[in-house]
N, C-alpha and C positions, 0 to 999 in steps of 0.2 A: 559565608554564603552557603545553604544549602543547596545541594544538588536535588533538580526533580529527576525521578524515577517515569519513563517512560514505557508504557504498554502496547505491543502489538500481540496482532493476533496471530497465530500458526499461518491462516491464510493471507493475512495482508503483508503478511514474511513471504511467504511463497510468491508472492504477485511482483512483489517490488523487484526481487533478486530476480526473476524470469525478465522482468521489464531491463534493468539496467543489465543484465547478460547479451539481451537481442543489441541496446542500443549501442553498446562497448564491443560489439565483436567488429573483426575486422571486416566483414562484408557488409554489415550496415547498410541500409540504403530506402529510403523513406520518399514517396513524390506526393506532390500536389500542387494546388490550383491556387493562386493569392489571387486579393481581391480583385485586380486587374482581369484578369483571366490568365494570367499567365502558368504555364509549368515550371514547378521548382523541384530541385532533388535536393534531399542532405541525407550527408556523408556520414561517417563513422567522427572524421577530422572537422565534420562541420557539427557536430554532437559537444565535440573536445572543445571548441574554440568559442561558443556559441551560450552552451547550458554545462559547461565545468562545474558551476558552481550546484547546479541544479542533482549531476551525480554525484559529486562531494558531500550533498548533503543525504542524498538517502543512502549512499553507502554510511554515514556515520550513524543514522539510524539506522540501520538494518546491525552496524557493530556495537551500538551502546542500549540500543530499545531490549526490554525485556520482553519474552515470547509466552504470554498465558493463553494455556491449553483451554479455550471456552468448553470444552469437554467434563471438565471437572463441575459445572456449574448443572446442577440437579435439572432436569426439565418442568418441575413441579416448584423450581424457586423463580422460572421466568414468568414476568408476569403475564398476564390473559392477551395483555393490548398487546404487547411484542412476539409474542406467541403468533396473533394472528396474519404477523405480517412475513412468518417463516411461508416461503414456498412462493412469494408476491414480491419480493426482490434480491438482489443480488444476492448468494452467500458469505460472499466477502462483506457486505455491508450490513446481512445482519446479525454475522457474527461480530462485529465493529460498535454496533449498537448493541449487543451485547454483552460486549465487555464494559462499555460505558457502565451500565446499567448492573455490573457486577461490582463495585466498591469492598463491598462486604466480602467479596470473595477475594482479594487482592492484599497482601501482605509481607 
């Protein structure tokens, strides 16, 4: 069985590890409203008990995902339509959509 080779980006790196740092520290502490109306907290222990599986799994991508620098990719090789959607959303996602859209630059 081959192995696939997994690609993130510099920033969707940076996003994930900032994310599972807040939710793994020990002051943790998160509230809101469920459907009832009610107030709910979770905990750092209720992060661990709850969605274990959920930080198991982005820590294993953030240890096995590879990190392509979309830097490398020419501005004059992206194309017009994705071009025009730099500065009109997220730049995590459109550097995301630009890796996609990098094949040929992936090796």
């Amino acid at each position: 069985m081959s192995r696939r080779i997994f690609y993130i980006t510099e920033q969707t790196r940076d996003h994930l590890q900032e994310f599972l740092e807040v939710i793994t520290s020990d002051d943790y502490m998160s509230m809101g409203v469920d459907r009832q109306g009610n107030l709910f907290r979770t905990l750092k222990k209720d992060v661990e008990n709850n969605y274990g599986f959920l930080v198991s799994g982005l820590e294993l991508i953030l240890n096995s995902a590879k990190v392509f620098d979309v830097s490398s990719i020419l501005h004059v090789d992206i194309p017009q339509e994705l071009n025009a959607l730099k500065g009109g959303i997220d730049e995590t996602v459109f550097y995301t959509i630009l890796l996609s859209n990098a094949n040929t630059y992936i090796g």
